[in-house]
Structures are given as structure tokens and as C-alpha cells.
C-alpha positions as CSV (number, residue, x, y, z in Angstrom):
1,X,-19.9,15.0,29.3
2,X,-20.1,13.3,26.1
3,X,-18.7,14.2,23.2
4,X,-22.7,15.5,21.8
5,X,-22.7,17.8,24.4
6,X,-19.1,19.0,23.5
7,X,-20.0,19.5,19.8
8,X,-23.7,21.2,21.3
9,X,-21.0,23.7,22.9
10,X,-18.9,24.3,20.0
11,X,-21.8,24.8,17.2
12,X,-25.2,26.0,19.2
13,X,-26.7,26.6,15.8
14,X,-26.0,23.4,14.3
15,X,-28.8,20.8,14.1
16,X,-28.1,17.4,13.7
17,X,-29.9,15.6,10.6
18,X,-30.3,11.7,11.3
19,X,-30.2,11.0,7.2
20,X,-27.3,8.9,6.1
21,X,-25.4,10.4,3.0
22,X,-25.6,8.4,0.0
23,X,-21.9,7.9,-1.4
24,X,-21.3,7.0,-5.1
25,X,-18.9,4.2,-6.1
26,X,-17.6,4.4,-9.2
27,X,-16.4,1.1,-10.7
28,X,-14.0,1.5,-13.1
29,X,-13.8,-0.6,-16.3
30,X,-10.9,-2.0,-17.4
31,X,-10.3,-2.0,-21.4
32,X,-10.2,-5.1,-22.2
33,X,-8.1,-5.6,-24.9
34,X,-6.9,-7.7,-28.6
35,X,-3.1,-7.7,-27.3
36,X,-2.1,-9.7,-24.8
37,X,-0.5,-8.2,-21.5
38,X,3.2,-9.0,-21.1
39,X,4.4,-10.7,-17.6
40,X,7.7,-11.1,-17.3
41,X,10.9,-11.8,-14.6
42,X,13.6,-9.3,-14.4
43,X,16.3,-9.1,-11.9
44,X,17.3,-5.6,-10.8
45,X,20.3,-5.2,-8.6
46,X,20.1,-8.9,-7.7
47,X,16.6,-8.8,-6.5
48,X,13.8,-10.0,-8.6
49,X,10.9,-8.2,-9.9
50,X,8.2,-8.5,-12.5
51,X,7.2,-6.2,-15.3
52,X,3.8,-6.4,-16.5
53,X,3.6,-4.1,-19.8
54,X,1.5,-3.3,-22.8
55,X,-2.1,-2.3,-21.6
56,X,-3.7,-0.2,-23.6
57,X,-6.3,2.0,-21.9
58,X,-6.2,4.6,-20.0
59,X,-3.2,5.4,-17.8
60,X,-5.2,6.2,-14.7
61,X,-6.8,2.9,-15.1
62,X,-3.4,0.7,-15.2
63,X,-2.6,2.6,-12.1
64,X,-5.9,1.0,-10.3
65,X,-4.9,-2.0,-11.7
66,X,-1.5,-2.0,-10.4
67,X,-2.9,-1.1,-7.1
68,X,-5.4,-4.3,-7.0
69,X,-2.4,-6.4,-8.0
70,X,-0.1,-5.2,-5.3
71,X,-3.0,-5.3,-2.2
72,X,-4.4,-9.0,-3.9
73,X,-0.9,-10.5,-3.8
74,X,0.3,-8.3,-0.5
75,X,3.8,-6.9,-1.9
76,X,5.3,-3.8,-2.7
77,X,5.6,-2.1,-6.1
78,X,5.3,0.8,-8.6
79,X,4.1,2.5,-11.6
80,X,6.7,3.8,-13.9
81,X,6.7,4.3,-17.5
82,X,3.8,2.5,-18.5
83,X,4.6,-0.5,-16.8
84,X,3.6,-2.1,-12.9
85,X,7.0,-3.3,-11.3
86,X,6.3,-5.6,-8.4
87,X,8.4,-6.9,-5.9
88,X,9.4,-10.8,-6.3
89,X,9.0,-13.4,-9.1
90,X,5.1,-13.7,-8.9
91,X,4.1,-14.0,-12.8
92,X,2.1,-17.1,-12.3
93,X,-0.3,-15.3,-9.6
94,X,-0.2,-12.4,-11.6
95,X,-1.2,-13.5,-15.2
96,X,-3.9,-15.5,-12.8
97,X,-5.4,-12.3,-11.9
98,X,-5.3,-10.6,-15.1
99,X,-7.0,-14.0,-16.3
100,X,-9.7,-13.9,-14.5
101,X,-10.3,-10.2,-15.0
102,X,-10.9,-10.9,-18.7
103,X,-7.3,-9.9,-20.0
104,X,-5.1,-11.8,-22.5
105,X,-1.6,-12.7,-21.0
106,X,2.2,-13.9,-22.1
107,X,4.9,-15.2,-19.9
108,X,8.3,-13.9,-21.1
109,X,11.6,-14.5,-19.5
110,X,12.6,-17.8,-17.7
């Protein structure tokens, strides 16, 4: 018995449609903007991290950008305060990304 014939069972009234739902992406745009984004190397409790600060936009929008950055570069991070914390010094790959994504970036600290 395959797993049709199970679902036949469960829902007798049911009837199966062969049409593949459409699904919507939405791409979000990022504001591009005059200022330039601020990268730069903290240590906190002897490990290092980088801060990148000062966008602009829309909150929701820095947080999609914080998630790229983190999957892109395969580290762990956050979102606090208006500002993405990732794990390690990795402000050259970073102001790389942003870079190529349109932004405006300054290296501070180091």
C-alpha cells in the first residue's frame, strides 16, 4: 500500500489536482545609501567580532542582510541594536560583500 492509497483512505472526498502552485518571491531591495557602512573589529571577552553599523533603511531589511552575510561567510552572529555582530575578524570579506551589493564601506579599528 502506498502512501496514495493511505491518503485515498484518510480523505475519500478529496480529489487530487495535478496543477503546480505558483509561489511569489519577493526580492527585497536594499537602500542603497550616501553614508557609508561602518565595518569594524571589536574584541569582546577575548574573542573577536565585527560590528557593521550605520545602515539606513528599513530594520527588517538590515536583518536580511545580516542573514546573507552570516550564510555567505558560514559563521555565527546577531542582530542587536542596529548593528550585525559576527563571529571572527572578517571585515575584509565583509566590506567585499557590501561592495559588490552597491553599498559604500569604512574600515575602522586595527
Amino acid at each position: 500500500m502506498d502512501i496514495q492509497d493511505q491518503l485515498k483512505k484518510l480523505f475519500p472526498n478529496h480529489e487530487i489536482s495535478n496543477e503546480t502552485e505558483a509561489i511569489e518571491e519577493k526580492t527585497h531591495e536594499l537602500l542603497v545609501q550616501k553614508e557609508p557602512m561602518i565595518c569594524k573589529f571589536e574584541k569582546r571577552k577575548g574573542k573577536p567580532t565585527t560590528l557593521i553599523e550605520g545602515y539606513e533603511g528599513e530594520e527588517e531589511d538590515f536583518k536580511i542582510l545580516a542573514k546573507e552575510i552570516k550564510t555567505k561567510l558560514s559563521v555565527g552572529g546577531s542582530f542587536k541594536d542596529g548593528a550585525i555582530i559576527i563571529q571572527g575578524d572578517y571585515r575584509d570579506k565583509i566590506m567585499k560583500i557590501l561592495q559588490d551589493k552597491g553599498f559604500k564601506t569604512k574600515r575602522v579599528g586595527g
